[in-house]
N, C-alpha and C positions, 0 to 999 in steps of 0.2 A: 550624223544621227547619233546621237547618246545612248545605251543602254538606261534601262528602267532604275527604280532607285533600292539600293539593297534594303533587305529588313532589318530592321531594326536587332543590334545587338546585345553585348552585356550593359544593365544601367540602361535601356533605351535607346543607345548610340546608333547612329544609322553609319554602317558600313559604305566607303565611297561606290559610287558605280567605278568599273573597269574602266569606263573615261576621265574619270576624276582621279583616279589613281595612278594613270599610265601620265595624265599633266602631271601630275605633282612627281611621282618620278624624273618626266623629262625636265622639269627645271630645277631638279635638284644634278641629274646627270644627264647630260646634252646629250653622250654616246647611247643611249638608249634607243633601241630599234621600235615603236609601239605595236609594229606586228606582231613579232616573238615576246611583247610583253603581255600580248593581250588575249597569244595563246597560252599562253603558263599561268597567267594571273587566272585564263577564266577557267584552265584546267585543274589548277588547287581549288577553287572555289568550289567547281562541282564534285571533285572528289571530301570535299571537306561536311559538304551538304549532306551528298550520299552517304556516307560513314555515319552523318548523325540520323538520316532516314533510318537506316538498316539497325544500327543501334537502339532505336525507337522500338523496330518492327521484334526486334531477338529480345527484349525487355518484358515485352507483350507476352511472352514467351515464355519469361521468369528464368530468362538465362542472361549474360552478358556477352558483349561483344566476345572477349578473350577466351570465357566457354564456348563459342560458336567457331571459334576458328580451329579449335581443339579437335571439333565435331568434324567440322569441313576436312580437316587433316586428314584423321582416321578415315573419313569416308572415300578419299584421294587416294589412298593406299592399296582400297581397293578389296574384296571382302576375304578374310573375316574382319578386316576392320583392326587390324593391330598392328599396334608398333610399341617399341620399346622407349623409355620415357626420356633417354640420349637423342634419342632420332627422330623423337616430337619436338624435342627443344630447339635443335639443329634445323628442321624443318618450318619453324614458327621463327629462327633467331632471338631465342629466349636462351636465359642462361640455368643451367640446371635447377636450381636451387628455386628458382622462378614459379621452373613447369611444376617443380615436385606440389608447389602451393598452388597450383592450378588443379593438379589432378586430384589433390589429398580432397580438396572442395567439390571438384565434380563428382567423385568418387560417393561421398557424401550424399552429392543429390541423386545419384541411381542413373547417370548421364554415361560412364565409363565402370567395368572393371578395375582391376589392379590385384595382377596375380604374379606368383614365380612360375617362369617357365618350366614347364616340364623336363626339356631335355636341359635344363641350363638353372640350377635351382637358385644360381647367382642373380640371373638373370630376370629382370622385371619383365612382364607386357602391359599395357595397357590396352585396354576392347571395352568397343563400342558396347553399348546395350542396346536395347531392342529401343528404351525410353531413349536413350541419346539420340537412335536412327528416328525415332518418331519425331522430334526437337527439330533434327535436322532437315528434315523432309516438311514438315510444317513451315519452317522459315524459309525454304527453296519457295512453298508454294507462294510466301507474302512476296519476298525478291523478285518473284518472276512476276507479280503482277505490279510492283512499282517500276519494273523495270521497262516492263511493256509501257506503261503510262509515260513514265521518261522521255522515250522514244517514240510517240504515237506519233509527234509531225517528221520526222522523216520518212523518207519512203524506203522500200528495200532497197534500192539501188544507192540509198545515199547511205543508212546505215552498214552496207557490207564498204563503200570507199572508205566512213569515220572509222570504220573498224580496223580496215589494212593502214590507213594513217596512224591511226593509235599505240596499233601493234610497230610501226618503223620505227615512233619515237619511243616507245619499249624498248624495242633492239637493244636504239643509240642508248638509250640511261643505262643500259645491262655491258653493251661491251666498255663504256667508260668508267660507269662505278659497279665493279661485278661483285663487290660487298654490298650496293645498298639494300638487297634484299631481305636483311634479319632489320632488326632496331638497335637503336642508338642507347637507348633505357628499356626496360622492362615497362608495362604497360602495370604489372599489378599492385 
């Protein structure tokens, strides 16, 4: 049985389905397994879909992706919501120079602070605002209703297995490349 036919991409193109693509692979390389091809091929696809969903949804928003992860960071941290603008960089794998044009911009829109610490006059912080946590919290609520829709035909039982599958092959990517979690480029 075939999967359905991709939509349509840049120019119209119609993207292969993951059957048409795992063939054309295998007769370009025989040693190709189409199982393990057919779970990476369809796992980049859905993550490449959802990044432009959620992208969509933080637009809507009048913020962009790299603002929202900004957001998501600070709020990880945990409250009051600050961190120093080394250890957002560090945190996102962005290079200083990156963050500082991240933050000088949200800074602008009223999304973050940007002050000298107190005890440390050297020392930067960046904090959330009340508008960034509102940003932040408005986009959790679009997430969590795409996300639910995402996920509607599984049932709990199958969503908590894809989830502990998910998370093994997490593990494996993390103790084999325990850098890949910053970027390769800066996104801005």
């Amino acid at each position: 049985m075939s999967d359905t036919t991709e939509p349509s991409g840049p120019q119209g193109l119609q993207e292969p389905t993951l059957d048409e693509q795992i063939a054309a692979y295998q007769r370009e390389f025989r040693d190709l397994d189409p199982q393990v091809e057919k779970v990476v091929s369809a796992l980049g696809r859905l993550n490449r879909r959802m990044n432009v969903a959620y992208g969509r949804q933080v637009a809507d928003l009048g913020i962009s992706n790299a603002e929202w992860e900004v957001l998501k960071t600070l709020v990880l941290s945990g409250a009051p919501y600050r961190l120093g603008p080394g250890e957002l960089a560090k945190r996102l794998g962005l290079t200083p120079a990156a963050m500082t044009h991240r933050i000088d911009r949200m800074a602008g829109e009223g999304l973050v602070t940007r002050d000298r610490d107190e005890n440390n006059r050297v020392r930067v912080i960046v904090e959330l605002t009340d508008e960034g946590r509102q940003k932040w919290l408005e986009a959790m609520r679009m997430a969590t209703d795409f996300e639910q829709d995402l996920l509607q035909d599984l049932s709990p039982d199958e969503r908590g297995a894809l989830g502990e599958m998910l998370i093994r092959l997490l593990r494996r990517v993390e103790l084999t490349q325990p850098d890949a979690g910053g970027r390769l480029t800066d996104l801005d």
